[in-house]
C-alpha positions as CSV (number, residue, x, y, z in Angstrom):
1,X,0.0,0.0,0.0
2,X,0.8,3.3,-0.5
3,X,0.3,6.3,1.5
4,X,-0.9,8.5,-1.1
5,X,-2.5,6.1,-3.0
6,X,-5.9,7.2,-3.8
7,X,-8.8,5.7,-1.8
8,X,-12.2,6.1,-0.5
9,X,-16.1,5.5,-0.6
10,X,-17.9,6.0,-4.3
11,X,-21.7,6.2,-4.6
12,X,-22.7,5.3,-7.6
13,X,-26.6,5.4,-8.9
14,X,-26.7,2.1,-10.9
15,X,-28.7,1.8,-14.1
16,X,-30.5,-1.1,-15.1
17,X,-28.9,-3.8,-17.9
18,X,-25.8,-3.2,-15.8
19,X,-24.1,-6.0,-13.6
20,X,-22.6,-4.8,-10.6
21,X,-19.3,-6.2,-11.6
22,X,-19.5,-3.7,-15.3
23,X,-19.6,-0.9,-12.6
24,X,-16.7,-2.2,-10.7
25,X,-14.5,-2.9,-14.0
26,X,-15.3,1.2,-15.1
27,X,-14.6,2.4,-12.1
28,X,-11.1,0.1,-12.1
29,X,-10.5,2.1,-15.6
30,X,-11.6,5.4,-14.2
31,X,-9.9,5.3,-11.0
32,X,-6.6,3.7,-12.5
33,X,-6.7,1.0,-10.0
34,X,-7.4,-2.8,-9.6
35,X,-8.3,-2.2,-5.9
36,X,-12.0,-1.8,-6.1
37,X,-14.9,-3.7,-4.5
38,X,-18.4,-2.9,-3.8
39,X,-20.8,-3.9,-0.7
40,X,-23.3,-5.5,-1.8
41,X,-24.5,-6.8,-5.2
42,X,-27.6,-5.5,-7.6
43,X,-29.0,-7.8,-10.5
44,X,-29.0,-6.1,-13.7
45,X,-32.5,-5.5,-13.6
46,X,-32.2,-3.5,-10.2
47,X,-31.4,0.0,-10.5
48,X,-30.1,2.1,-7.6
49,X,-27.4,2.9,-4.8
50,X,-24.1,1.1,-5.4
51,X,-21.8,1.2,-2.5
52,X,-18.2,0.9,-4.1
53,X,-14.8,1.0,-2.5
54,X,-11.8,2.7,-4.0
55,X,-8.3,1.4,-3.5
56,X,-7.3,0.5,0.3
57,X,-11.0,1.0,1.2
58,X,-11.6,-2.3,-0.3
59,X,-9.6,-4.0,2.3
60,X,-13.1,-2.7,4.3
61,X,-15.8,-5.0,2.5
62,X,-14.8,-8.0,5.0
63,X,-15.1,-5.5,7.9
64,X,-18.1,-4.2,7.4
65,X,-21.8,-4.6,10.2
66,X,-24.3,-6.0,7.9
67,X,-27.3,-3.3,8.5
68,X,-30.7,-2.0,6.8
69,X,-31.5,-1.8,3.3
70,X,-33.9,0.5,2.0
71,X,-35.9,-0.8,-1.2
72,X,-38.3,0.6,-3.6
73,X,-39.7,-2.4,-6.0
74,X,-42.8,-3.2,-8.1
75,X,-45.1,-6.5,-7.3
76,X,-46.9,-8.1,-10.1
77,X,-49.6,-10.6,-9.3
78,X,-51.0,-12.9,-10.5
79,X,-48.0,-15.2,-11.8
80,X,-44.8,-16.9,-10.7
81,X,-41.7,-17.5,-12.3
82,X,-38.3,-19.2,-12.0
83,X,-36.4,-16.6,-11.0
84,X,-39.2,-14.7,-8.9
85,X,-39.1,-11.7,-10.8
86,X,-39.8,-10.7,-14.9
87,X,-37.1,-11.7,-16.0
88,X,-37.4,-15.6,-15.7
89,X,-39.9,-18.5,-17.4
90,X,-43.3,-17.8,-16.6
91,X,-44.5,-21.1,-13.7
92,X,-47.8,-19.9,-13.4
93,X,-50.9,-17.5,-14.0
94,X,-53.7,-16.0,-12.5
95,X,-56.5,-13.8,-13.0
96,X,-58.0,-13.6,-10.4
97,X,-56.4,-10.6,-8.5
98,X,-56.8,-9.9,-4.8
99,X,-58.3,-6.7,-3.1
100,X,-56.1,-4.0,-1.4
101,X,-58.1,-5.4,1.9
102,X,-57.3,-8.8,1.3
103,X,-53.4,-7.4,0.8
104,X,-53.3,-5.6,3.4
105,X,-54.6,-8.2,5.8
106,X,-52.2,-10.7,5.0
107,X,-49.4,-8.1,5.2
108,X,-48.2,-8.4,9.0
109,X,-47.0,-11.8,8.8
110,X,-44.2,-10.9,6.7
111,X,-42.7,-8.0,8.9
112,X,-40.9,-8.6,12.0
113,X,-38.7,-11.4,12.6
114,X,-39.5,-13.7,9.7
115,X,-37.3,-16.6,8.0
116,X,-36.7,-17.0,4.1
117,X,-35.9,-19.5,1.6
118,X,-33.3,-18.1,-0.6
119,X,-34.1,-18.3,-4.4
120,X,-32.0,-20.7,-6.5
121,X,-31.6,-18.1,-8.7
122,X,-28.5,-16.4,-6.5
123,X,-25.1,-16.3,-5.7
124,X,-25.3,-18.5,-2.5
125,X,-23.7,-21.6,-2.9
126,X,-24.5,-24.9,-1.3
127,X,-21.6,-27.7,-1.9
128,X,-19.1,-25.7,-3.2
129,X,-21.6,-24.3,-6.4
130,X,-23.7,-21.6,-6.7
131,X,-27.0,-21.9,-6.4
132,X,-27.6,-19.6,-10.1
133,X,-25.5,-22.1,-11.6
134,X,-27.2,-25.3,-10.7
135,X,-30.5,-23.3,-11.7
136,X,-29.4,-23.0,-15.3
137,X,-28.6,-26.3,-15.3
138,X,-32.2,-27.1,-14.3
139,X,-31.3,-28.8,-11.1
140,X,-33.2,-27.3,-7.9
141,X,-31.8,-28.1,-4.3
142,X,-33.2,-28.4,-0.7
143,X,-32.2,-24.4,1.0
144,X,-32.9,-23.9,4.6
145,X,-34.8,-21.2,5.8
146,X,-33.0,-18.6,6.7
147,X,-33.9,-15.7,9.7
148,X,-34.4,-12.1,8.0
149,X,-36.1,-9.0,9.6
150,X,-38.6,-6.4,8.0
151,X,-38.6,-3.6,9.6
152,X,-41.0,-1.4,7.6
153,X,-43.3,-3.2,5.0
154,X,-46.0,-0.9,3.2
155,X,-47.7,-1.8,-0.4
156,X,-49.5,1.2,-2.5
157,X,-52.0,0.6,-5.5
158,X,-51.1,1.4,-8.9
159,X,-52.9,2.1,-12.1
160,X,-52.8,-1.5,-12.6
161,X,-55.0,-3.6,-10.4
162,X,-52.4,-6.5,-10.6
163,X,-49.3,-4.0,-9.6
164,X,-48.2,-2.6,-6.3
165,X,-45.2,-0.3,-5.2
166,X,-43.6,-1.8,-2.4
167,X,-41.3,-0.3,-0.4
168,X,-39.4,-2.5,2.4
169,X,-36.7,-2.0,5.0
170,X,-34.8,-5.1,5.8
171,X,-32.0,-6.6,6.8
172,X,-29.0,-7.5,5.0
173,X,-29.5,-10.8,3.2
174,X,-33.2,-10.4,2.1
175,X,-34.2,-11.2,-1.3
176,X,-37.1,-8.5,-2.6
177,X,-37.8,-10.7,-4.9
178,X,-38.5,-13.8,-2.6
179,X,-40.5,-11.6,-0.8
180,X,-42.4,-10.4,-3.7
181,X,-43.3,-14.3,-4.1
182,X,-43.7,-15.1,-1.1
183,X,-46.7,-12.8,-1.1
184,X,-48.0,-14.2,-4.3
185,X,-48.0,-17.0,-2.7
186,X,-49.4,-16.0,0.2
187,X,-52.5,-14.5,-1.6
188,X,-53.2,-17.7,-4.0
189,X,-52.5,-15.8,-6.8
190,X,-48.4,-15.7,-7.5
191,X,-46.2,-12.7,-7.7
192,X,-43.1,-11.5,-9.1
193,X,-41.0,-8.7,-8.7
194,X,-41.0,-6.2,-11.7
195,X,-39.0,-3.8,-10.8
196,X,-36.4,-3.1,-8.0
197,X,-34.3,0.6,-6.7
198,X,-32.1,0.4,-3.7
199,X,-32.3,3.7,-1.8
200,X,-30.3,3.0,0.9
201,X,-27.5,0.8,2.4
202,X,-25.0,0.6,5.5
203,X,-26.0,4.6,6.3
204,X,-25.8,5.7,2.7
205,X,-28.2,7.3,0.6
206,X,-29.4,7.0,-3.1
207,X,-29.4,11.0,-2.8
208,X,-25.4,11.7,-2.7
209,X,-25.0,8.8,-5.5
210,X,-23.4,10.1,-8.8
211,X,-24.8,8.4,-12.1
212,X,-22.1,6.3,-14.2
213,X,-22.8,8.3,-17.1
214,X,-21.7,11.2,-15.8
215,X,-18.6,10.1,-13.5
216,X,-17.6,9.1,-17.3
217,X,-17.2,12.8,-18.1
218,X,-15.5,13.9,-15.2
219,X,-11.8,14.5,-14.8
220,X,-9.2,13.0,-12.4
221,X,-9.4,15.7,-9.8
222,X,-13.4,16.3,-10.1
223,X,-13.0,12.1,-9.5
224,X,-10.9,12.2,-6.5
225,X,-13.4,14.5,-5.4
226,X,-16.1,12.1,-5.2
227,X,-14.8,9.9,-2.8
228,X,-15.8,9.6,0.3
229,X,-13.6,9.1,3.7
230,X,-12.8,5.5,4.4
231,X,-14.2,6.4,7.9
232,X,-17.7,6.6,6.4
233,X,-17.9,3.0,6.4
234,X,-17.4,2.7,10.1
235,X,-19.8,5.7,11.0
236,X,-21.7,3.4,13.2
237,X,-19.0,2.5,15.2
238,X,-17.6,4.6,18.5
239,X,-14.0,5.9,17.7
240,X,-11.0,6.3,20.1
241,X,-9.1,8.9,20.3
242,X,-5.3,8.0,20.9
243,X,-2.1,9.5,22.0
244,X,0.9,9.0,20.0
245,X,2.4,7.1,22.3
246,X,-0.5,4.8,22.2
247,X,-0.9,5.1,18.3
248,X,2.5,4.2,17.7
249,X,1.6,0.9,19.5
250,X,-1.2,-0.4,18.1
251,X,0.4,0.4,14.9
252,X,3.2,-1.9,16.0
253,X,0.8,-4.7,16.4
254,X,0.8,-3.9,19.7
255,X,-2.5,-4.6,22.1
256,X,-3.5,-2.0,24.3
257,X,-5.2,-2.1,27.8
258,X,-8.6,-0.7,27.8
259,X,-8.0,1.4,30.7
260,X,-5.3,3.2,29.5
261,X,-7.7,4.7,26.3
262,X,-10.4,6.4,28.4
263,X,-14.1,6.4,29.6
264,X,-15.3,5.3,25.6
265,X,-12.9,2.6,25.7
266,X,-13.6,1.1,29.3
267,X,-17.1,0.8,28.5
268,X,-17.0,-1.9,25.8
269,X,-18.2,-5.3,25.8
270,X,-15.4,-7.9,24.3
271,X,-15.4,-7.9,20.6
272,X,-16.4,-4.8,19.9
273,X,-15.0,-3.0,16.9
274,X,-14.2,0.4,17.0
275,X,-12.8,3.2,15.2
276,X,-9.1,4.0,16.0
277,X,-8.3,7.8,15.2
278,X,-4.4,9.3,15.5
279,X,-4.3,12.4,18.3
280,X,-5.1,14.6,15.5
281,X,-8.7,13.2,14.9
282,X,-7.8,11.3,11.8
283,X,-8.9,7.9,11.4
284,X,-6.2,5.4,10.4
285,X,-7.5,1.9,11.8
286,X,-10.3,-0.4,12.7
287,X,-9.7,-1.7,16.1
288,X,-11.4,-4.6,18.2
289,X,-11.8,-5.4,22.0
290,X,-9.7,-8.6,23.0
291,X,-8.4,-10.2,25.7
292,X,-4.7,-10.4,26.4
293,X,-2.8,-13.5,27.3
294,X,-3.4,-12.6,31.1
295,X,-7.0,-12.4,30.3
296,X,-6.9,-8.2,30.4
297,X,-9.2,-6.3,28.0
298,X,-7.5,-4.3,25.0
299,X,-7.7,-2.8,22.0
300,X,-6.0,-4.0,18.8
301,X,-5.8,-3.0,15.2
302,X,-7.2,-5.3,13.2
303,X,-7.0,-3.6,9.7
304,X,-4.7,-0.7,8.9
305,X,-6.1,1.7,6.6
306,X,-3.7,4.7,6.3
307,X,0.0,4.2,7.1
């Protein structure tokens, strides 16, 4: 790593017909780097907020506190599909379409706590494969259920009888689109997912995202401009501030006793991750609660971000 090599957060506004990985590769030609990453992948038929990280920030991605999403989508009722949204082979039909009473009332058992099988049509892999892969091979496998929350569930009416805006706020690992079916299901009729915009993830917003078509016009500097601090990832997280004396030891590798770092650092519970700032404010590590060999709490770096 170099100490001047450039890094940071990019928001990106993602189009649809796009994988996220085309993103990653023009912002790898943009950027003039190899060292880029994202947070969290979008199909090509989803459009919205792209969390990408720039250089040494995408040492971050394996770092990073799984939190809410934000989604905007489109339900279709009354048919299924392979893939549980537009996109896939057509399972079955309906026509006879549900009321927004009957929607509505069977609405509550899919926020809260809830469990979820993931579609075969993904990345997860089971055995070594991925489950997409074995799907276009026409083989479909036993998934578990897996636990999910929704914390905010709400369905509006559209022109269209058979369509619905939905707009969710979940936890990390929830599949729109299995929730789109899963209501389809629910309601007799099947559903699919038409549509799909992420409008927020891990404390970002669609708002401060920059569209790929114009970060393509932009120069170096405007570029570098665009970045956000690497600290932004970890905004969630308290933050120490340390002497030099101390900084210069947990730069070392060294582990530090809790009590030496203050009344933030004394207060937390083992395993805790924090952010580790140098005396002048500036962040420069991501730091974690362990014990030491004699069983003391302390603080060590676990990922150096600026040397």
């Amino acid at each position: 790593m170099e100490a001047n090599e450039l890094s940071g957060v990019l928001l990106l506004d993602k189009p649809a017909g796009y994988t996220s990985h085309d993103l990653v590769n023009k912002v790898r030609r943009l950027y003039h780097t190899k060292r880029v990453g994202h947070t969290g992948t979008l199909d090509p038929m989803a459009t919205g907020l792209l969390v990408v990280l720039v250089g040494r920030a995408a040492k971050a991605a394996e770092y990073l506190v799984a939190g809410k999403k934000k989604y905007e989508a489109l339900l279709r009722l009354g048919c299924s599909t392979d893939t549980e949204d537009t996109t896939g082979t057509v399972l079955t039909t309906s026509d006879q379409i549900p009321s927004k009473g009957e929607i509505d009332a069977i609405l509550p058992r899919f926020r809260g706590k809830i469990e979820q099988i993931p579609p075969m049509y993904s990345a997860l892999k089971v055995g070594g494969q991925k489950l997409v892969d074995l799907a276009r091979k026409g083989q479909v496998v036993e998934r578990k259920p897996r636990p999910i929350e929704v914390f905010e569930l709400t369905l509006l009416p559209t022109e269209d009888p058979a369509e619905y805006r939905l707009f969710a706020t979940v936890s990390a690992g929830t599949y729109i689109r299995t929730l789109c079916a899963d209501i389809g299901r629910a309601l007799g009729c099947g559903g699919v997912m038409a549509a799909l915009r992420r409008i927020e993830t891990g404390g970002f917003s669609i708002e401060d995202a920059t569209a790929i078509d114009a970060l393509e016009t932009y120069d170096d500097e405007k570029l570098a401009s665009l970045l956000l601090p690497m600290e932004k990832l970890f905004s969630a997280l308290p933050a120490l501030d340390l002497s030099p004396f101390h900084e210069k030891l947990i730069r070392g590798g060294a582990m530090v006793a809790l009590y030496k770092l203050g009344e933030v650092a004394r207060a937390l519970p083992l395993e805790a991750k924090v952010r580790l700032n140098d005396a002048g404010g500036s962040f420069f590590a991501l730091g974690e609660c362990r014990l030491d060999p004699e069983g003391n709490p302390t603080i060590k770096a676990i990922k150096t971000f600026v040397l």
